[in-house]
C-alpha positions as CSV (number, residue, x, y, z in Angstrom):
1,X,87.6,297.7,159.2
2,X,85.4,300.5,158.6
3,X,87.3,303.1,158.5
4,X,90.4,301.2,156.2
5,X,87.2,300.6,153.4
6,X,86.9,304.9,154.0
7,X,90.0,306.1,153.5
8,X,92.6,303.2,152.5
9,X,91.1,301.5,149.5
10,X,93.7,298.8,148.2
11,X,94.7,300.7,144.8
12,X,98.3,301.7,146.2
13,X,101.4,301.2,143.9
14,X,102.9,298.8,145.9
15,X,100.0,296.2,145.9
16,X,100.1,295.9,141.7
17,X,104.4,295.2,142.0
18,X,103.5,292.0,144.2
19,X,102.5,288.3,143.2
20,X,98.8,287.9,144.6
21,X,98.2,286.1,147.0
22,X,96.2,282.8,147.0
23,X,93.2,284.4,148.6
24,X,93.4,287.4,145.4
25,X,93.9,284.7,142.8
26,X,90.3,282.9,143.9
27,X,88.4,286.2,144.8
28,X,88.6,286.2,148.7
29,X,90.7,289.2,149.3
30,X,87.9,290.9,152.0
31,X,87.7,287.2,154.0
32,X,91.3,287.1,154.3
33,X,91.7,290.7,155.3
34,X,88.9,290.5,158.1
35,X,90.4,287.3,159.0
36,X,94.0,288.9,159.5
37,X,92.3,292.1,161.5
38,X,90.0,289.8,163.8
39,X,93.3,287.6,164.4
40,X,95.7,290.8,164.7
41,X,93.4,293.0,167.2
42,X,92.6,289.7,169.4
43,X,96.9,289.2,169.9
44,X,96.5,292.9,170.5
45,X,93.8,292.8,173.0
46,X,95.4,289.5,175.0
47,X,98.6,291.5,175.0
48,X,97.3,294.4,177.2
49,X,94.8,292.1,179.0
50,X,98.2,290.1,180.0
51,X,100.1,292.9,181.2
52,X,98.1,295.7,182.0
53,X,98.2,294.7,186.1
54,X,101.6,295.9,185.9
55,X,101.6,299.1,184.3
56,X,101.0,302.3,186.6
57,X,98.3,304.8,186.0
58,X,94.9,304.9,185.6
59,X,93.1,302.3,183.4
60,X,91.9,304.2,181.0
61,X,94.6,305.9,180.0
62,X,96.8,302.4,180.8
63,X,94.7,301.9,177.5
64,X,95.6,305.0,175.9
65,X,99.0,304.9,176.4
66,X,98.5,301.2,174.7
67,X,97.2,301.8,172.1
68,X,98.7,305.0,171.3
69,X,102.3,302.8,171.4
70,X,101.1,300.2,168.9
71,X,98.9,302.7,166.7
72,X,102.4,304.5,166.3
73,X,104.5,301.6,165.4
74,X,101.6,300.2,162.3
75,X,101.8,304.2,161.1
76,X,105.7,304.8,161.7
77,X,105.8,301.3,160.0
78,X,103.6,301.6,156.7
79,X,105.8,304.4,155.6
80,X,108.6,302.0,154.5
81,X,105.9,301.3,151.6
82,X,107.1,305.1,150.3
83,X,110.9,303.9,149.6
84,X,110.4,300.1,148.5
85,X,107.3,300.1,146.1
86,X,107.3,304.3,145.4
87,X,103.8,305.0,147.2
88,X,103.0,308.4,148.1
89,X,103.4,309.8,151.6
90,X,100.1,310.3,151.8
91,X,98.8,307.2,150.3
92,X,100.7,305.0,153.2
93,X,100.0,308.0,155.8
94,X,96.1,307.3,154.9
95,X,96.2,303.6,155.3
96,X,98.7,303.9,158.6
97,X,96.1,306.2,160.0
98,X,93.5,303.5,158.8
99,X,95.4,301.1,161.4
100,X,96.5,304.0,164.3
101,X,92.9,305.3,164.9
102,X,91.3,302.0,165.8
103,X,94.2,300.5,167.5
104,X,94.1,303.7,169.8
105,X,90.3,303.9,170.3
106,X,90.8,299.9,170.9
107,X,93.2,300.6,173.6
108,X,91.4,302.7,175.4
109,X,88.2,300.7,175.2
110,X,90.4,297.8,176.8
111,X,91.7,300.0,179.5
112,X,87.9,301.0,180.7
113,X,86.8,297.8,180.2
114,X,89.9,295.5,181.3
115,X,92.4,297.2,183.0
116,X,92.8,298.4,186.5
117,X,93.7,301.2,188.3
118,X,96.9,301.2,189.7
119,X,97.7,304.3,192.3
120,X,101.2,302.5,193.9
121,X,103.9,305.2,191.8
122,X,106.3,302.9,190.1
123,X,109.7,303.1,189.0
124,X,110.2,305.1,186.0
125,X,112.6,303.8,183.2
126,X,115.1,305.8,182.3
127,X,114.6,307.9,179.1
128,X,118.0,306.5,177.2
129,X,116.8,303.5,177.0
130,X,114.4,305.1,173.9
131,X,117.9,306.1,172.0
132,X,119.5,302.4,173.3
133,X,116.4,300.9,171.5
134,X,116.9,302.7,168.8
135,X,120.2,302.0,168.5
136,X,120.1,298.0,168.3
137,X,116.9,298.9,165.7
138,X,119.0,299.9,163.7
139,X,121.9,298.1,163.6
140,X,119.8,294.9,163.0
141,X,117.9,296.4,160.2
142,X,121.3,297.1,158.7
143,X,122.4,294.0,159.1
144,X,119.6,292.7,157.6
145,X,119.7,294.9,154.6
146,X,123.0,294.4,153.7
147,X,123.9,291.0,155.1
148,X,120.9,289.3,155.1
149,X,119.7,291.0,151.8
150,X,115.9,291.7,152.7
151,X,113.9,293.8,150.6
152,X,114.9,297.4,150.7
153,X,116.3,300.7,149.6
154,X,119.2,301.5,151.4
155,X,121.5,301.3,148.4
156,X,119.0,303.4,145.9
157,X,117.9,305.8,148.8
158,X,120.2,306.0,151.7
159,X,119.3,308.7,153.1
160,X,115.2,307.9,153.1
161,X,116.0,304.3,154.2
162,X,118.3,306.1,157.1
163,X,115.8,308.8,157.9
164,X,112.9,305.6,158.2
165,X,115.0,303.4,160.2
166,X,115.6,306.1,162.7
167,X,112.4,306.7,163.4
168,X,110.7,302.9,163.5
169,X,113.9,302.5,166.1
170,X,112.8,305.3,168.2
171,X,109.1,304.7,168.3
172,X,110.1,301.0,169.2
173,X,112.1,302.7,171.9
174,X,109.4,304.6,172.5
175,X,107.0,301.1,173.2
176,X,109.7,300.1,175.6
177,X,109.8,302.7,177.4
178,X,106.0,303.0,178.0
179,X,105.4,299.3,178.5
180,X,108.6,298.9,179.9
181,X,106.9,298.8,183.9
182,X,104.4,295.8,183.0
183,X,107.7,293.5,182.7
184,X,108.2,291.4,185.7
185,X,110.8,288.8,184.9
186,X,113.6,287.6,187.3
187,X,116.8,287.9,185.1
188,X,117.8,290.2,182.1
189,X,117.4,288.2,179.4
190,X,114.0,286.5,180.6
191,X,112.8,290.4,180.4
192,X,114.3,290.9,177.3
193,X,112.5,288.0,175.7
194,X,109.0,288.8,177.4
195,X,109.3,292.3,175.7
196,X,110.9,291.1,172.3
197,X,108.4,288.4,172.1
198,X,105.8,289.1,173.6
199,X,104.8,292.3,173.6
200,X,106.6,293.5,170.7
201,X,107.1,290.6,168.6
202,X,103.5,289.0,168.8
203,X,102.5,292.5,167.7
204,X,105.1,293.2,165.1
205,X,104.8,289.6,163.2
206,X,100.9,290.1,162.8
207,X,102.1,293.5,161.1
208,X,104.2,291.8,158.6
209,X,101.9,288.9,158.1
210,X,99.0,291.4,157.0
211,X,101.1,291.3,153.5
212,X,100.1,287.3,153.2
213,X,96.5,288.5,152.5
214,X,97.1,290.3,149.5
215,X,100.6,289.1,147.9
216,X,102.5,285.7,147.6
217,X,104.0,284.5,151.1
218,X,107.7,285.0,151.0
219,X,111.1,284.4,153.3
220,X,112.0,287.7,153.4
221,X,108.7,288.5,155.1
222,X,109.8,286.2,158.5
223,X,113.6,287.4,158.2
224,X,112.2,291.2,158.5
225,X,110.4,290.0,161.1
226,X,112.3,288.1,163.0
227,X,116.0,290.3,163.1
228,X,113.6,293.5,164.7
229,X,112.5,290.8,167.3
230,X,115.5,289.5,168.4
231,X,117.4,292.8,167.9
232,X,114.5,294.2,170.3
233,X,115.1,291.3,173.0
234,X,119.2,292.4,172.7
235,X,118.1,295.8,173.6
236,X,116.3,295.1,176.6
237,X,118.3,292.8,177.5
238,X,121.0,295.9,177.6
239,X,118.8,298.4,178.8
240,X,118.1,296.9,182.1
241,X,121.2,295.4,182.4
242,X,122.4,298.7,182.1
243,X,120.1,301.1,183.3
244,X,119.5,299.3,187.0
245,X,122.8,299.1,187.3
246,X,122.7,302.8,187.1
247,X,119.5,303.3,189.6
């Protein structure tokens, strides 16, 4: 909370092109925000506390490997701010790192103090399932852009919307593949929902729901939201369908 007062005061561009909020409009803008962060690390926190058993490695770096996946998906994420409200790269890269800092020092403080070490070697996911990830990323964001009509700038900016896409799909990839161990779920898709909900989606929704602090609560917020869940449950629900088959 600290360190988002430091470096990530809210005067960006694309806070003055939304409707407040209710919590702007009667002067509890701070409340609401240390509300959402209290809320959004706690989901955080449960998340690893629930699955950490299963993940190999020392704790402490269980934590680091943590918080290092979710750091990278609020940074990778805020940088959709540049093509939909004309923010500056390093406007949204300040507040990003304002959210990947303490998520990473957060995830290393849960591994020392929560996790457990866990020497047994375990079975390594195969690295395509990053660019599989990727893959279904995008092809639900696209849908949603164009079919769905969410907020967005693939028409004005195709190649910046492209280039964005690309990446949030590779660092969710990325999540998968890191996390990917802690899964333990008899068939394909129950695996593929533990992942898109749980550990992806429970983090990913409190993302998107930080906007309800400071603008006017909209559909278009839960449609993001929910096509990157269930597009993330499809793709691993593919990838180990696919990639067991092949072990």
């Amino acid at each position: 909370m600290l360190l988002h007062a430091l470096i990530s005061p809210l005067n960006s561009s694309n806070i003055s092109l939304l409707k407040p909020s209710i919590f702007v409009k009667n002067g509890m803008l701070v409340p609401a925000i240390i509300a959402w962060e209290l809320l959004a690390l706690s989901i955080l926190a449960l998340v690893f506390i629930l699955i950490e058993r299963n993940l190999p490695g020392k704790k402490w770096f269980k934590g680091f490997l943590y918080g290092l996946s979710f750091g990278g998906l609020y940074l990778v994420g805020m940088f959709e701010c540049v093509l939909l409200f004309n923010s500056s790269i390093l406007n949204e890269a300040l507040i990003g790192l304002g959210d990947f800092i303490p998520i990473l020092l957060i995830g290393i403080l849960l591994g020392i103090f929560t996790g457990t070490d866990e020497t047994q070697n375990k079975k390594r996911q195969n690295i395509l399932s990053v660019f599989v990830m990727a893959i279904f990323y995008i092809i639900g964001r696209y849908f949603a852009y164009s079919i769905l009509h969410i907020q967005s700038a693939y028409i004005s900016k195709p190649l910046g919307t492209f280039i964005w896409t690309l990446c949030q799909g590779l660092w969710v990839g990325i999540i998968y593949f890191i996390l990917h161990p802690s899964i333990k779920r008899k068939s394909n898709i129950s695996q593929g929902l533990y992942f898109g909900i749980v550990i992806f989606g429970s983090n990913w929704l409190m993302n998107h729901l930080f906007i309800a602090a400071i603008a006017e609560l909209s559909l278009d917020l839960f449609i993001r939201a929910g096509t990157d869940i269930l597009f993330a449950i499809i793709g691993a629900c593919v990838c180990k369908k696919l990639f067991d088959k092949i072990d």
